[in-house]
C-alpha positions, 0 to 999 in steps of 0.5 A: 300756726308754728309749724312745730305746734301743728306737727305736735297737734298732728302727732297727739291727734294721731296717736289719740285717734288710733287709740280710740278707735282700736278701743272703742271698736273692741268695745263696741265689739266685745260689749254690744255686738257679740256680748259674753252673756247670754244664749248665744254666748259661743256663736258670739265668741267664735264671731268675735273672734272671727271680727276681730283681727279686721279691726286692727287690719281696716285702718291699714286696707282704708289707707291703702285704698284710698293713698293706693288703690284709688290714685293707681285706679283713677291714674290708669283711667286718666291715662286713656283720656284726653282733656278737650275744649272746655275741659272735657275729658274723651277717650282716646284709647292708647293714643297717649302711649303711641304719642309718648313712645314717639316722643324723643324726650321720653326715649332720651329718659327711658334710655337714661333710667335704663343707664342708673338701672345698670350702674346705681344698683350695681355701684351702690350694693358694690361698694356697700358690701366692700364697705360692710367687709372692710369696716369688720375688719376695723377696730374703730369700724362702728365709726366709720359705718355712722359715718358712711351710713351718714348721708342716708340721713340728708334729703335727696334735694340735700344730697343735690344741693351738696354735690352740685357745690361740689361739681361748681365752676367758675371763671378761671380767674376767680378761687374755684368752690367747687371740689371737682374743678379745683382737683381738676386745675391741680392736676394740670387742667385747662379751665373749669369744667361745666361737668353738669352739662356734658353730655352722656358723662353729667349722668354718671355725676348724677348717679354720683349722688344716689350711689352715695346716699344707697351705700350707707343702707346697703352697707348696713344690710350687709354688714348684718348679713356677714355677721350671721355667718357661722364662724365654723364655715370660715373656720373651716375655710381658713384650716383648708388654706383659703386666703382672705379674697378665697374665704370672701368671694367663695364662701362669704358671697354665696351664703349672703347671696339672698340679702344681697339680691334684696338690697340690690332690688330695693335699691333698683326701685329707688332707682326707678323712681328717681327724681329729686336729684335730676330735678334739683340739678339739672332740671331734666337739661343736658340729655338728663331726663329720666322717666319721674322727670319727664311725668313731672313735666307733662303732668304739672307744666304742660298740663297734659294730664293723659301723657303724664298718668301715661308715664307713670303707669309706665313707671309702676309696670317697670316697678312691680315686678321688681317689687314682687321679687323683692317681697318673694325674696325677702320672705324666702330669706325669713323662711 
């Protein structure tokens, strides 16, 4: 079947389905279960009415139960397990994380996750507030917002494909297709440069890619944000003899802080859980590996399914937390 008619049954099957359910079940609800006649007519009401808003919630409580709960259940107990002969599975108690925290593979992606956690979240939120500043300021600026806000757009694999084009080198004989190299030569450089696989510096390329991707949401997010601010504070501001960096920094900044710690934090998740760039340019080599890369590794080609559900329960403690911060702070900034 066509791709584009299976996605079109899907979306019509879907759509019919959600309404013929939240139809139905009000009916079955209202008609047969707690009917608006007879002798019990205000127990009934006050039932279904009680009833009610868990049908609308059930569909969402299924799926999280099953595409949530379940996965997170059964990879918490997979991580405990060790496969044996015949494909038996044993238990061996934390025997997978003593071994994986032995690992220096797993170190080398720990170590490297903590290294995009510092500067990612930093670099992105950064030049999506300077971006979110400067494009207000312009008369053309909602150009230039669609076009930083662009690459949100393109896949992360898309966004890898690009750049590694743009980090690509070739013989010093032959034209250089790749951006970096050719800027390289130009300004005086001896031969192309392999970037990808120099060692400590090929991350910062990598971080490249996500930094990229993350400015145009962070720009957009803040840019809402500056445009909440009262006119009266900057008003006020510029009476008293504030210049422009006095009036940003000072007065800007602090009233945003709120959103801007959420953008930071939702940022800092995608960061953690990075694992389409490093895997589509450089595969995990060159001291690239991060933590999703290295569960990939030990789930689907070593077949190591205890040390793989290790790494991702470890993946999901590091999240959490900054998951529920994100959650407290964005309802504190509704409030």
């Amino acid at each position: 079947m066509h791709p584009a008619l299976l996605g079109l049954i899907t979306i019509v099957v879907g759509v019919s389905g959600c309404i013929g359910y939240f139809y139905g079940s009000n009916l079955l609800l209202d008609k047969v279960l707690f009917p608006a006649s007879g002798p019990n007519i205000g127990r009934n009401i006050s039932r279904r009415e009680l009833i009610r808003p868990w049908l609308f919630l059930f569909p969402a409580i299924l799926a999280l139960g099953l595409y949530l709960a379940y996965p997170v259940v059964a990879t918490l107990i997979l991580s405990f397990q060790e496969r044996g002969a015949g494909g038996v599975r044993t238990f061996v108690g934390f025997e997978n994380y003593t071994q994986m925290f032995a690992e220096p593979k797993f170190m080398e992606a720990m170590r490297n996750n903590v290294l995009w956690l510092v500067v990612v979240p930093a670099a992105a939120t950064g030049f999506g507030l300077l971006a979110a500043q400067l494009t207000d300021r312009l008369r053309w600026g909602n150009i230039a917002k669609s076009i930083i806000f662009m690459p949100m757009a393109i896949s992360f694999v898309g966004a890898a494909v690009i750049f590694k084009l743009i980090y690509e080198a070739r013989p010093e004989d032959v034209a250089q297709i790749g951006v970096l190299n050719h800027l390289y030569l130009l300004f005086g450089g001896d031969t192309p440069q392999q970037w990808l696989t120099i060692p400590f510096w090929n991350s910062f390329f990598l971080m490249a890619v996500l930094i990229w991707i993350q400015t145009g949401f962070a720009m957009v997010i803040l840019s809402a944000a500056l445009r909440g601010i009262p006119e009266e504070t900057i008003e006020a501001a510029i009476i008293d003899g504030a210049n422009p960096f006095q009036i940003f920094f000072k007065i800007k900044v602090p009233q945003i802080m709120g959103t801007i710690v959420v953008v930071w934090t939702t940022i800092t998740i995608a960061t953690l859980k990075v694992f389409d760039i490093v895997f589509a340019m450089t595969n995990g080599q060159w001291e690239t590996q991060v933590l999703a890369n290295y569960m990939y590794d030990k789930l689907f080609r070593a077949n190591d399914w205890g040390m793989g559900s290790a790494a991702a329960m470890i993946i999901m403690l590091l999240v959490t937390p900054i998951l529920v911060w994100n959650v407290y702070n964005a309802r504190k900034e509704m409030r």
